[in-house]
Structures are given as C-alpha cells and as structure tokens.
C-alpha positions as CSV (number, residue, x, y, z in Angstrom):
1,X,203.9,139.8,215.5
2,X,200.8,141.5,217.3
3,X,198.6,144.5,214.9
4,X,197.2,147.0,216.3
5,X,194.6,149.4,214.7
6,X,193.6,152.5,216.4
7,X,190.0,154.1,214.9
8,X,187.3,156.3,216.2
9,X,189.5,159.6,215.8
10,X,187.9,162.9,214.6
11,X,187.4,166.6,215.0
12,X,185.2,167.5,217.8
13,X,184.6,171.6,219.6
14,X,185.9,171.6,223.3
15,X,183.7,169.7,225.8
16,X,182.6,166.9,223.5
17,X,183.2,163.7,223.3
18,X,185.0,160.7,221.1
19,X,185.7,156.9,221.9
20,X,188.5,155.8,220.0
21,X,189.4,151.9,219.8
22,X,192.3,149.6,219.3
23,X,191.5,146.3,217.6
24,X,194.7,143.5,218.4
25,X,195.3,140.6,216.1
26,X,197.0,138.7,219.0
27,X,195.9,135.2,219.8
28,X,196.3,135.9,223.6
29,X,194.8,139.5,224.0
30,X,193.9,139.2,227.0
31,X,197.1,138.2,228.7
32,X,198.1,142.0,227.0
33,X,198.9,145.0,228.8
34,X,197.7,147.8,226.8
35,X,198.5,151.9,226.6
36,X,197.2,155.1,225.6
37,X,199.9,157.3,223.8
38,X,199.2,160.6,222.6
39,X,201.8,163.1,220.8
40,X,201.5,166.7,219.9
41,X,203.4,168.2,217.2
42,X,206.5,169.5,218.1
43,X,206.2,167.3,221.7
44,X,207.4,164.0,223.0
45,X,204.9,161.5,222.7
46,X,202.9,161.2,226.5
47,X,201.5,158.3,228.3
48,X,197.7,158.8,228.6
49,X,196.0,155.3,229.9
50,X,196.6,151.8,231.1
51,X,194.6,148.9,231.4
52,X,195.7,145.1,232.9
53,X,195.0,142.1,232.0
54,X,192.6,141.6,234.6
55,X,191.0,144.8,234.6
56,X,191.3,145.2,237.6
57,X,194.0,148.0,237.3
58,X,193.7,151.5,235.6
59,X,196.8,153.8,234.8
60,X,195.7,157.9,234.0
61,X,198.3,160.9,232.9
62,X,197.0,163.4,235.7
63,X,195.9,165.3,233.0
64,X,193.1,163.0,231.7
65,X,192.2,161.9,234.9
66,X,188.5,162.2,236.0
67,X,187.7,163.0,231.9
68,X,189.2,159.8,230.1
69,X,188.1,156.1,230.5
70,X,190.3,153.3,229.2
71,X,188.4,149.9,229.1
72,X,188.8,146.8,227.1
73,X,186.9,143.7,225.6
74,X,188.8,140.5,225.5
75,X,186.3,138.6,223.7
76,X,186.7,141.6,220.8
77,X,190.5,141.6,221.4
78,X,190.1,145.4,221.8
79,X,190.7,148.1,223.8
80,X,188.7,151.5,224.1
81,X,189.3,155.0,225.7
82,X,186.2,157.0,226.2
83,X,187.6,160.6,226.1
84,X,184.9,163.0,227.7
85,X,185.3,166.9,228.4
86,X,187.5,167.1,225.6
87,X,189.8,170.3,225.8
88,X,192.1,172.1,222.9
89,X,195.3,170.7,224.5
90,X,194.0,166.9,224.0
91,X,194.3,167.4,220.1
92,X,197.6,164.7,219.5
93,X,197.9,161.6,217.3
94,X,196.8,159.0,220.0
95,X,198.6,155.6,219.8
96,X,197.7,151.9,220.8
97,X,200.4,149.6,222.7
98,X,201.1,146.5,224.0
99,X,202.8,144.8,226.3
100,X,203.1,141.0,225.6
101,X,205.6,139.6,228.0
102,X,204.7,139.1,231.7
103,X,207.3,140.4,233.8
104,X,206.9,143.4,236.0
105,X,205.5,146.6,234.3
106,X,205.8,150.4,234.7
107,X,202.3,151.4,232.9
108,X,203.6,155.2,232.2
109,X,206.9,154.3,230.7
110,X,206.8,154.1,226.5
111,X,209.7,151.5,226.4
112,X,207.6,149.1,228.5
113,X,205.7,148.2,225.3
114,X,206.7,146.7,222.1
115,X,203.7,146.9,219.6
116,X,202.3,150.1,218.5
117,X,199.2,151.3,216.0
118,X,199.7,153.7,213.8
119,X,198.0,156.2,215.5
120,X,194.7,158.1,215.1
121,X,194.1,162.0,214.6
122,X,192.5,163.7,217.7
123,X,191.6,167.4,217.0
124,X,189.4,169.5,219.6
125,X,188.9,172.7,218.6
126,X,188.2,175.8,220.5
C-alpha cells in the first residue's frame, strides 16, 4: 500500500506564490507516475499536473500552464508543484496521486491512478 502526504498548503493574496509537496512511502518511487488534483467546492475534482518517471515528461491543465511547475525528487520519494501567479480561481483542496503499474497512461484521467493523499487547502484571496 503506497502513502501519500500532501503539505505546504496555505492562504496566500492573488499573485503570490506556494510550493506544495507530496512525500510517498513507496519502495519504488521513482518507477511512480505522479498527479496534481485539485477540487473546488461544489466542482468535480480537475487534473492540474503530471510528472514521469523519467522526468522527462510534463502534463499541465491549460489553466495552470505557464504559472504552475510540477517537479519531483526521487532520492526524497517526493513530488513538488511550484504554483506561481496564484489567482482566486486556484483556491481547491489539491490532491497527490500515483500511478504504480506500468502500462500505458493517460496523465489527465483521475481513474488512471490508484493512490491518493488526503489533500491540502489552497486558498488565494482577492
């Protein structure tokens, strides 16, 4: 069974900043898929961000892109989304994931992913 524990979530005025982390008890993080997941209240919860396994490939929600970074550290068995620019609409419970199993993957899709955190409060204000 992979944990996952999101932190770094806060109150922050519109056009700051906040890096929020996912810390994974897996034994083979790095071999892990791993998504940002945001929900609003009264929405459906979003896809945000992806990250590979190799790094070499980046997944971003059209409305994060060019503000939001999603990054990991294998050797910390962690992921990281650096969320710049922050606007009013970004306030949501953001959520960790991971994918564990190695067949082929569709980043945006919530179902792709079998572990979840229990999410961290995001709240920009005006």
């Amino acid at each position: 069974q992979v944990q996952l524990v999101e932190s770094g979530g806060g109150l922050v005025q519109a056009g700051g900043s906040l890096r929020l982390s996912c810390a994974a008890s897996g034994r083979t993080f790095s071999s892990y898929r791993m998504g940002w997941f945001r929900q609003a209240p009264g929405k459906e919860r979003e896809f945000v961000a992806a990250i590979s396994w190799s790094e070499s490939s980046t997944y971003y929600a059209d409305s994060v892109k060019e503000r939001f970074t999603i990054s990991r550290d294998n050797a910390k068995n962690a992921v990281y989304l650096q969320m710049n620019s922050l606007k009013p609409e970004d306030t949501a419970v953001y959520y960790c994931a991971a994918k564990t199993t190695k067949s082929n993957w569709l980043p945006t899709r919530s179902n792709e992913y079998a572990y979840w955190g229990q999410g961290t409060q995001v709240t920009v204000s005006s």
